[in-house]
N, C-alpha and C positions, 0 to 999 in steps of 0.2 A: 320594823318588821320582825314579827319572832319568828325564830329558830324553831318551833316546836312542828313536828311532821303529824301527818294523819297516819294512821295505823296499819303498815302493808304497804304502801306509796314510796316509790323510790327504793334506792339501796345503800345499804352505809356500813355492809361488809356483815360486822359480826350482830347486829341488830334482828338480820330476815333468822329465824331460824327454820332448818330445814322443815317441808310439807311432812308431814304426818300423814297416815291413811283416812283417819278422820276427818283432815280439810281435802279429800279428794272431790272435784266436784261431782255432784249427784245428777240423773238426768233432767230435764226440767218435763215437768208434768202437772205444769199448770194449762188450765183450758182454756178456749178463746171464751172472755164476754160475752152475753145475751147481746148484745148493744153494740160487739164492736162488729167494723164492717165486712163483708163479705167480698177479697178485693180484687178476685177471681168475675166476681160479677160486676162490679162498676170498671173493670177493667176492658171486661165484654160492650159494657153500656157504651165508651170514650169510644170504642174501636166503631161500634155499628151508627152511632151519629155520625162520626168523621168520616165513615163511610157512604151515609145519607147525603150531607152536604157536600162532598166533593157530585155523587150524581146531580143534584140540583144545579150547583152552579156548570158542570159539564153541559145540562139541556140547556140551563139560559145561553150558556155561550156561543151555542150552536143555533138558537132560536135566534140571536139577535148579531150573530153573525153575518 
């Protein structure tokens, strides 16, 4: 196994040197994808089926009770 470290990972005392202004993190303002999903809405979609089938099977329970 080699000794050699990735860049930043872990700490070995006098190797980190102190943050700079420059490496300050920036905010991120990247956008969501054309393509990615909407997850406010298939969130809605999970809740209003689970909500359908619980009435279905509540009438059948009650029909063939």
């Amino acid at each position: 196994m080699s000794d050699a470290r990735e860049s930043g990972v872990g700490s070995r005392g006098s190797e980190l040197g102190s943050p700079t202004t420059s490496e300050a993190p920036t905010p991120d303002t990247r956008q969501p994808t054309p393509g990615a999903p909407n997850w406010r809405l298939i969130y809605s979609a999970v809740i209003i089926e689970l909500t359908i089938l619980i009435v279905i099977f509540y009438a059948f329970t009650k029909a063939f009770a």
